[in-house]
TIDREN-607972 format. One record per residue (C-alpha): x, y, z; residue in one letter. Coordinates in steps of 0.001 Angstrom, whole numbers, plus 500000, padded with zeros to 6 digits. Each point is the difference from the previous one (the first is absolute). Example, Ala and Ser with C-alpha at 12.3 -4.5 7.8 and 13.67 -1.06 7.14 Angstrom:
2
512300495500507800a/501370503440499340s/
//
This chain:
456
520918496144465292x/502268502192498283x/503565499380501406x/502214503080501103x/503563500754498391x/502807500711501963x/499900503758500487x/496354499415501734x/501509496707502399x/501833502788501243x/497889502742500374x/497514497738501338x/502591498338502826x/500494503291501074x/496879501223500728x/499456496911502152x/502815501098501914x/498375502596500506x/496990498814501208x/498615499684503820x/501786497080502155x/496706498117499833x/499962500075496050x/503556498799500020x/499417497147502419x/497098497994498134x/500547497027499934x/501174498746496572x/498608496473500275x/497738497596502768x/503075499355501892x/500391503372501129x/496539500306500786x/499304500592503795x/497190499409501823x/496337498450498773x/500933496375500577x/496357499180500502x/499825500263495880x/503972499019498993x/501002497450502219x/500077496682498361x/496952498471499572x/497763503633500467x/497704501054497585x/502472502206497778x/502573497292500491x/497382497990498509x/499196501322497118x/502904501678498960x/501608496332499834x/496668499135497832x/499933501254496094x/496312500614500521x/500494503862500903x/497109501648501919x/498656503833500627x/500803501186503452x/498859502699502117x/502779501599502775x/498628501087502363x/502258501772503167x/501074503121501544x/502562502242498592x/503590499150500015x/499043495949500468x/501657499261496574x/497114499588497162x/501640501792497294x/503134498310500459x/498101496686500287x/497981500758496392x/503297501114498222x/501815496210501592x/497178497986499176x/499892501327495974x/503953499060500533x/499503496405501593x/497273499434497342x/502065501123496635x/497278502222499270x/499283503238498518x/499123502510502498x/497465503695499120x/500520502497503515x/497099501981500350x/498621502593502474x/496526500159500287x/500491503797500881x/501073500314496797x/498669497177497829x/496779500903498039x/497188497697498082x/502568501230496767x/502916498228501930x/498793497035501097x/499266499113496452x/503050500995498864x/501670497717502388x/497755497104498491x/501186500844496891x/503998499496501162x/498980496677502130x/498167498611496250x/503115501268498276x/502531498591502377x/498084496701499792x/499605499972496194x/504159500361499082x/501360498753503286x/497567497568501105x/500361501465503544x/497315500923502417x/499503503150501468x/499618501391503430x/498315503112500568x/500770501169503113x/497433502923501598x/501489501660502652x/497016501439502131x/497604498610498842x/497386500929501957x/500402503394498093x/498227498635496953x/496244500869499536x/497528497397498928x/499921500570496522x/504139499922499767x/499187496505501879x/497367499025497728x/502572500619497389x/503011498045501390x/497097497021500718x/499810497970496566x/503962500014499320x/500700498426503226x/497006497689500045x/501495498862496491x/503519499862501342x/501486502693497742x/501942501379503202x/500453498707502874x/498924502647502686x/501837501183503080x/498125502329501858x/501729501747502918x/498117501687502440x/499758501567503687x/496328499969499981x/497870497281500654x/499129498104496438x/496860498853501450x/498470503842500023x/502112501348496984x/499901497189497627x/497435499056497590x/498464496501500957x/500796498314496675x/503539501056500009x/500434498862503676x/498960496522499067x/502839499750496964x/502251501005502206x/502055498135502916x/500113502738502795x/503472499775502031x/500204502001503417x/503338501274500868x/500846500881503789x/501716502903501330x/503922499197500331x/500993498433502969x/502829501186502857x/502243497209498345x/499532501141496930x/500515503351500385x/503792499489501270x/500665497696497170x/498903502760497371x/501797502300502165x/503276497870500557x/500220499239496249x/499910503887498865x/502241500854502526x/502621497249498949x/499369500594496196x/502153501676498225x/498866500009496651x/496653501021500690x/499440501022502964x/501973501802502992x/503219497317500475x/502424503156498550x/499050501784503425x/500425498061502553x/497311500285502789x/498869498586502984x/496407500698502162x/499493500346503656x/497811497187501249x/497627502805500669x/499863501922496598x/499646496313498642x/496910499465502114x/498199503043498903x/500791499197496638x/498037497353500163x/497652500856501904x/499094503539497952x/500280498027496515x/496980498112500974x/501434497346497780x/499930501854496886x/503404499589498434x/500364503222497436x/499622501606503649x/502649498532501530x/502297499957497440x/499673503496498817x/500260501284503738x/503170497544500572x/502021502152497048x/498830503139501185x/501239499237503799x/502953498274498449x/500953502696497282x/499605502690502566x/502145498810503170x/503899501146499619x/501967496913500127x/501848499457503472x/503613499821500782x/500187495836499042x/497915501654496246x/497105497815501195x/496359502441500120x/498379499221503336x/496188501087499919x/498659500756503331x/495822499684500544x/500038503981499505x/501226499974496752x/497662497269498831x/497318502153501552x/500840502776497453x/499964497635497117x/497013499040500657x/498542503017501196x/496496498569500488x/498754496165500575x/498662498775497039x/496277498666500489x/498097497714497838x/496770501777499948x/497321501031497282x/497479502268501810x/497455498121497103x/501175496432499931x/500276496778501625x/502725501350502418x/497575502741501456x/497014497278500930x/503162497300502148x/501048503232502025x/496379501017500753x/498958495969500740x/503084499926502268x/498744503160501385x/496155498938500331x/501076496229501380x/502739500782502367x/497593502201501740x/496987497614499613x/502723498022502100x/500712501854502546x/503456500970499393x/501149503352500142x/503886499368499233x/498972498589496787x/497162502440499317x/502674503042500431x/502579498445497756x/497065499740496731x/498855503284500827x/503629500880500197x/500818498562497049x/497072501130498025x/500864503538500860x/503805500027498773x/498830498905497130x/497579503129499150x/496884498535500666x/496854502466500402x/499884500218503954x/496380500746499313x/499720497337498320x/501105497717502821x/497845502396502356x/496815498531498373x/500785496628500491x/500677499872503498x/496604501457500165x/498929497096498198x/502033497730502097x/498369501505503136x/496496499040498482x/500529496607498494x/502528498604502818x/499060501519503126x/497096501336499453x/497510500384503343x/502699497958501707x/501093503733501288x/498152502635498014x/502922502484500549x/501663498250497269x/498182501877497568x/500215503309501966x/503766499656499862x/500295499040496487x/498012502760498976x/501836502141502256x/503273499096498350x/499183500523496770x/498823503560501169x/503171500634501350x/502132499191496999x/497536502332497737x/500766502924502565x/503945499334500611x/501186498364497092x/503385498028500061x/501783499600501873x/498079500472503526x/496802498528498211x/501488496914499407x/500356499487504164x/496245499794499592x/500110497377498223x/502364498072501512x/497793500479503491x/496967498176498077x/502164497268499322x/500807499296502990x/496960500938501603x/498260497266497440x/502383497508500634x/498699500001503857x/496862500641499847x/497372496729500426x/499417498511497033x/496720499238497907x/498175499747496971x/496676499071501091x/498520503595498628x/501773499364496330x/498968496188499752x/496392500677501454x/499458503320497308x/501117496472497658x/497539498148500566x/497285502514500079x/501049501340496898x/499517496198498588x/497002499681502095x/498403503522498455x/500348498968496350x/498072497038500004x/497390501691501961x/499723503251498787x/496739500425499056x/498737498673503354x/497360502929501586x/500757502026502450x/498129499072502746x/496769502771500894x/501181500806503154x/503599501175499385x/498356501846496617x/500421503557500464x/496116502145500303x/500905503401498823x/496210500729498695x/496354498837501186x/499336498151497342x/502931497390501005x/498952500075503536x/496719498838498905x/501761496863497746x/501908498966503482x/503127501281499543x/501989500395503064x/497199498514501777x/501034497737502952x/503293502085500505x/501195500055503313x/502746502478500554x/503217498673502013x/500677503025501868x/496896499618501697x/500899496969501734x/502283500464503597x/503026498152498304x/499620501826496054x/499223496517498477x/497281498060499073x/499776496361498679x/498335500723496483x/500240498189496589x/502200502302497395x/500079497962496741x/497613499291497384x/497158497703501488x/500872497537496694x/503370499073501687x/501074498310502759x/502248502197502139x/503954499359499055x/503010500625501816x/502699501516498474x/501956501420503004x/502096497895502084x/501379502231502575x/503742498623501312x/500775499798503903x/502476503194499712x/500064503086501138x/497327502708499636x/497632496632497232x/500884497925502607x/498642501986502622x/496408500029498275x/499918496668498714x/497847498610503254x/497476502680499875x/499755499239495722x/499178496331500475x/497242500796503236x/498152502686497760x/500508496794497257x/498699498123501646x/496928502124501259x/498983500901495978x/500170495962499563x/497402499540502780x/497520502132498024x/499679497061497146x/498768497768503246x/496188499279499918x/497870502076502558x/502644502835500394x/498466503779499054x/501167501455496898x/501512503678500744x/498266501629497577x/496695499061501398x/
//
C-alpha cells in the first residue's frame, strides 16, 4: 500500500482526533479487545486458528456495537496480512473484482495473503455472491464477512460452507464498565483530560439502554461527559438525567424484516401459549418500542387464540378479533391497551390445540383419500333427475329428532371412520368431551351385525 509522507501522518492524526469517542477507543490490538471470550480465550476457535498458519474464511455474525469490525481489522494485524475494507452498500460486481485484482497483486510482489473484509454482508445480492464465490473457494482472499443478519437466510449455500461462521454476543454488564472505565481514564484517546465520574444510577442505565452495543455506549458516555460543567473538585459528575438526554431514546436491536422480528413474536406467541402474562406484556412491550406494526401483532394473537386455545374457551377468538378492531379504530396509543388485554386474556384462558392438531390430521387423512365418493345420502338433490339416481336418499334430518342429533355415518362408505379430534378436559372442550365419546360410541354400534342402518 502506498505509504503516507509526513504532511498526511499529520493531517491524518488529526482527523482521528477528531473522530467519535468510540472511533478513538478501538482497540489497537487482541489485548485490548473486550468481550467475546467464547472465540479469543485460549484454546477457542479464533484462538485456534489464529495461532495456526492455515488461515480460514469467517463469517461474524452479532449485533451492532459487539466489536466485528474491530475484530476483522485485529485479526489481518495478528495474521501479518494484507487487509481490502469493503461495504457491501457500496461495493459492486466492478469492486469485488477489483479487490481480487489487489489480493493477486499483493500476493504476486509481497507474497502476502489478503483479507477481504465485507462489512454487511448480507447486503450483497446473489450474483455479487456468485462473484466473490471462486476467489475464496481458491483461497485468493481470505473472507470476513460481518453481518447482523442471520447468514443462514442471507448467504448463498456454497459460500456458507467455505466459510467458518463465528457468533458474537451482545456485550456483557462487565464489559461495559471496563470499556467505559478505560475511556474515562484515557487520556490520549479517550476522555482522561476531563475528569469524570457517573452516579451508580446513570451507570446502570447506561448499560442497560446500550443493549450491549458498544459505539452506543461510548458515543453517549462523551456526549454526557462533554456536556456536564465540571464541579468545584474539576471532576464532571453525570447524574441518570443527563445520561437520559444523551441517549435520548433506548437503542433496540430490531429489524421489522429479519431474524430479530420472528424471537420477539416467538417470545410473544410462547409466553402466552404458557400462560404467563408478565412475560407476554414485556414481548409485546418490547416489540412495540421497537416500531413494530401493532397490526401486525393484532393478527397473531388471533392466530394464537386459534392454534393454542382454541375451543378451550371460544371467546378467545372473539377477543382477539375484538382487539385488533380496536387498534384499527383508535390507533396508538389507546389501541395498543387492546392488545395488551388479549395478552393477558390468552395467557389465562384454558389451553388447547385439539382443533389445530385434529384439522392436521384430517388434512393428511383427506389427501390420500381424496377421490373417495361422497356417499348418496349426504349428495345434495337439487333436480329430479338426481333424486331418481338416490341422491340424498336415506337422509334423515337432525333437527327432527327431540335432542337435534342423530347417529348417522358422514364419511365416504370406502373408509373406516377416523378420529381426528381429541377434545381436552378444560373448560368450555372439556365440558363436551363426555357427550363426544357417547354419540362415538353410538355411530360405532352401527358397524355391529343386526343393527338398522339409518338410511333405511
Amino acid at each position: 500500500m502506498r505509504q503516507l509522507n509526513p504532511f498526511e501522518e499529520r493531517s491524518e492524526e488529526a482527523l482521528k482526533s477528531q473522530a467519535p469517542l468510540a472511533e478513538r477507543m478501538r482497540p489497537s490490538n487482541l489485548d485490548e479487545f473486550v468481550g467475546q471470550a467464547h472465540l479469543l480465550a485460549p484454546g477457542k476457535i479464533l484462538a485456534r486458528v489464529l495461532g495456526n498458519e492455515r488461515l480460514h474464511s469467517f463469517i461474524l455474525w452479532g449485533p451492532p456495537g459487539s466489536g466485528k469490525t474491530t475484530l476483522a481489522h485485529l485479526i489481518a494485524r495478528q495474521t501479518d496480512t494484507h487487509l481490502i475494507a469493503m461495504s457491501a452498500v457500496m461495493a459492486g460486481t466492478r469492486e469485488i473484482r477489483a479487490a481480487i485484482e489487489e489480493a493477486q497483486g499483493v500476493w504476486s510482489r509481497h507474497r502476502k495473503r489478503t483479507w477481504l473484509f465485507m462489512d454487511e454482508i448480507h447486503r450483497l445480492n446473489k450474483a455479487q455472491q456468485d462473484t466473490l464465490l471462486p476467489h475464496v473457494e481458491r483461497g485468493t482472499v481470505l473472507l470476513i464477512g460481518a453481518t447482523t443478519e442471520n447468514p443462514s437466510f442471507e448467504v448463498i449455500r456454497p459460500l456458507l460452507s467455505r466459510a467458518q461462521v463465528l457468533v458474537l454476543n451482545p456485550l456483557a454488564a462487565a464489559d461495559l464498565r471496563q470499556i467505559v472505565t478505560h475511556a474515562l481514564t484515557d487520556e490520549r484517546r479517550g476522555l482522561g483530560k476531563y475528569p469524570a465520574r457517573l452516579a451508580p444510577e446513570s451507570e446502570d442505565y447506561l448499560f442497560a439502554a446500550s443493549g450491549g452495543d458498544a459505539r452506543i455506549l461510548l458515543n453517549a458516555l462523551e456526549i454526557a461527559v462533554l456536556t456536564t460543567p465540571p464541579g468545584p473538585d474539576g471532576v464532571r459528575f453525570v447524574d441518570r438525567r443527563t445520561m437520559e438526554e444523551a441517549l435520548q431514546r433506548k437503542a433496540v436491536h430490531y429489524d421489522k424484516g429479519g431474524e430479530e422480528h420472528f424471537n420477539l413474536i416467538s417470545a410473544l406467541h410462547k409466553s402466552v401459549r404458557g400462560s404467563d402474562p408478565d412475560a407476554g406484556l414485556y414481548w409485546l412491550a418490547r416489540m412495540l418500542n421497537a416500531g413494530e406494526d401493532p397490526l401486525y401483532i393484532a393478527r397473531r394473537l388471533v392466530r394464537m387464540a386459534l392454534e393454542d386455545t382454541g375451543l378451550a374457551d371460544p371467546m378467545a377468538l372473539v377477543e382477539a378479533i375484538a382487539a385488533l378492531h380496536s387498534y384499527q379504530l383508535l390507533g396508538s396509543p389507546e389501541g395498543d391497551l387492546a392488545l395488551a388485554q388479549t395478552v393477558v386474556y390468552l395467557a389465562l384462558a384454558p389451553k388447547s390445540n385439539a382443533v389445530y392438531t385434529a384439522f392436521d390430521r384430517a388434512l393428511e387423512a383427506a389427501g390420500k383419500t381424496g377421490t373417495a365418493p361422497v356417499p348418496p345420502h349426504l349428495r345434495n338433490a337439487p333436480t329430479a333427475l338426481l333424486k331418481g339416481l338416490g341422491y340424498g336418499r336415506g337422509y334423515r334430518y337432525p333437527h327432527d329428532a327431540p335432542e337435534g342429533w342423530l347417529p348417522a355415518h358422514y364419511f365416504p362408505e370406502t373408509i373406516t371412520a377416523p378420529v381426528f379430534y381429541h377434545p381436552t378436559p378444560r373448560g368450555w372442550e372439556g365440558q363436551r368431551r363426555e357427550m363426544l365419546t357417547k354419540r362415538r360410541q353410538m355411530v360405532t354400534k352401527l358397524e355391529e351385525p343386526g343393527t338398522p342402518d339409518p338410511k333405511s
